[in-house]
C-alpha positions in Angstrom: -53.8 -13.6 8.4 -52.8 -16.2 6.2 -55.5 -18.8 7.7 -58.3 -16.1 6.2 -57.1 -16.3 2.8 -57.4 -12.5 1.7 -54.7 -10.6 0.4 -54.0 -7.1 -0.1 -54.3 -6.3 -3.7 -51.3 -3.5 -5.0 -52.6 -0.2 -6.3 -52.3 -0.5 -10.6 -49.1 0.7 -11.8 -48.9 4.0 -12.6 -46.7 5.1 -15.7 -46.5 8.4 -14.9 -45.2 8.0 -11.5 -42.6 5.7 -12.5 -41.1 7.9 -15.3 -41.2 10.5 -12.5 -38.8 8.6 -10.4 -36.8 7.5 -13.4 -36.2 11.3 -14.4 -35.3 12.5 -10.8 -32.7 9.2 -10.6 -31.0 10.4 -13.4 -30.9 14.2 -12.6 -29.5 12.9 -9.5 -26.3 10.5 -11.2 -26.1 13.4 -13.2 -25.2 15.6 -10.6 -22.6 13.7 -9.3 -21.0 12.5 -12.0 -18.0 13.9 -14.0 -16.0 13.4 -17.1 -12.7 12.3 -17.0 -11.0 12.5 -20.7 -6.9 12.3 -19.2 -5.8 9.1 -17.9 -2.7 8.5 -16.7 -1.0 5.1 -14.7 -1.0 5.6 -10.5 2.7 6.1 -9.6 1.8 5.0 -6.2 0.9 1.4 -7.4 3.6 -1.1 -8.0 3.6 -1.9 -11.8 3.9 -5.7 -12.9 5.0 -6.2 -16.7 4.2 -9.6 -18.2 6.7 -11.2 -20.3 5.8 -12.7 -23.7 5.4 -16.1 -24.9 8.8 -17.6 -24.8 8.0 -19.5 -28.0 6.7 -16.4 -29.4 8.8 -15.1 -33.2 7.4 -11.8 -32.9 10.4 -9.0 -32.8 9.7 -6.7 -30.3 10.5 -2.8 -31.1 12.3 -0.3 -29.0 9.9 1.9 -27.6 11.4 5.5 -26.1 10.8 5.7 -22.2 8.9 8.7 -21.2 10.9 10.9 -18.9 7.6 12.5 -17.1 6.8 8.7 -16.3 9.9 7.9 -15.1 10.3 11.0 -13.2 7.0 10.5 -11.2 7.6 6.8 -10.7 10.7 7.2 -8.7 9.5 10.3 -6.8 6.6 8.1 -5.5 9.3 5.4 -4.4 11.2 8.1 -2.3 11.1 8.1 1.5 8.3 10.6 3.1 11.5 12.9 4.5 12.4 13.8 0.9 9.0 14.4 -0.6 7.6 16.9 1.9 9.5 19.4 3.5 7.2 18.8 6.9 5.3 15.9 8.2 1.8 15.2 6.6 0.0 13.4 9.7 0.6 12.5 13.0 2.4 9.5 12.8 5.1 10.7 10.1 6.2 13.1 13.0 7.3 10.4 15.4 10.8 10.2 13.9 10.5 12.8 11.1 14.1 14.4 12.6 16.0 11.5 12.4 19.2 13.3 13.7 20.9 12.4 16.9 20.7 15.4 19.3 24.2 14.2 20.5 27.1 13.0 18.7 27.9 9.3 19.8 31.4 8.4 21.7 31.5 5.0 22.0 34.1 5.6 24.9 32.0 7.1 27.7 31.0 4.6 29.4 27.7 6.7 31.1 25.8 6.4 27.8 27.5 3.0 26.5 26.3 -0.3 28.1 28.5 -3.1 25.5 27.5 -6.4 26.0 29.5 -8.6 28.5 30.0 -12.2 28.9 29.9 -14.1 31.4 30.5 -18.1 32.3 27.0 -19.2 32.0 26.6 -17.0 28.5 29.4 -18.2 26.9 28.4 -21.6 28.1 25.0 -21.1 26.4 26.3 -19.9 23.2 28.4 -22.7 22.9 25.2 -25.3 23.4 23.1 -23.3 20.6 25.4 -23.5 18.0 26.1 -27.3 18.6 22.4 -27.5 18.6 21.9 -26.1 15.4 25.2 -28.1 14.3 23.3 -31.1 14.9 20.1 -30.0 13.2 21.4 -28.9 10.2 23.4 -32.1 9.7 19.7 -34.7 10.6 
């Protein structure tokens, strides 16, 4: 194709057609698009305050904390168990009842396995903590 030297000419612009496809674009964003006139900060997102100049003279004036604000902010740092009153998907309700189904007695030995010693532990637990003796001394 390209050894024979033609090329396809393009059809002339047509102005009509392009101010067709202009006007159905924007009907379309249109459409979708809504007005938002509130605004309000995200509770959910961790807030970073900058600090001012520290050569800076200005005085700085007391400004009144906003009780809504502060109310929302620390309801969004609770634990899921204390916002809802029931799980929200299914990986909140693996370990949503926290509870134990028993009470715990440290004395029965059928449900209590505490740790034992023997020669060769006590014998290792001697050699790590000389070893870290040693490394925190070199």
């Amino acid at each position: 194709m390209a050894a024979s030297g033609k090329t396809k000419e393009k059809d002339p612009v047509d102005i009509v057609q392009q101010n067709a496809i202009h006007v159905e674009t924007i009907m379309k964003e249109r459409r979708s698009q809504k007005l938002y006139t509130q605004f309000s900060v995200n509770p959910l997102k961790k807030m970073h305050l900058l600090t001012d100049k520290p050569m800076s003279w200005k005085m700085h004036e007391e400004v009144e904390e906003d009780p809504g604000f502060l109310k929302a902010i620390h309801s969004a740092n609770l634990e899921p168990t204390k916002k809802y009153t029931h799980p929200m998907t299914e990986a909140q309700e693996i370990g949503w009842i926290s509870t134990p189904l028993i009470v715990s007695d440290r004395t029965d030995r059928r449900l209590n396995f505490p740790r034992q010693n023997s020669e060769i532990t006590k014998y290792m637990d001697a050699a790590w903590r000389l070893k870290e003796q040693t490394e925190n001394l070199g």
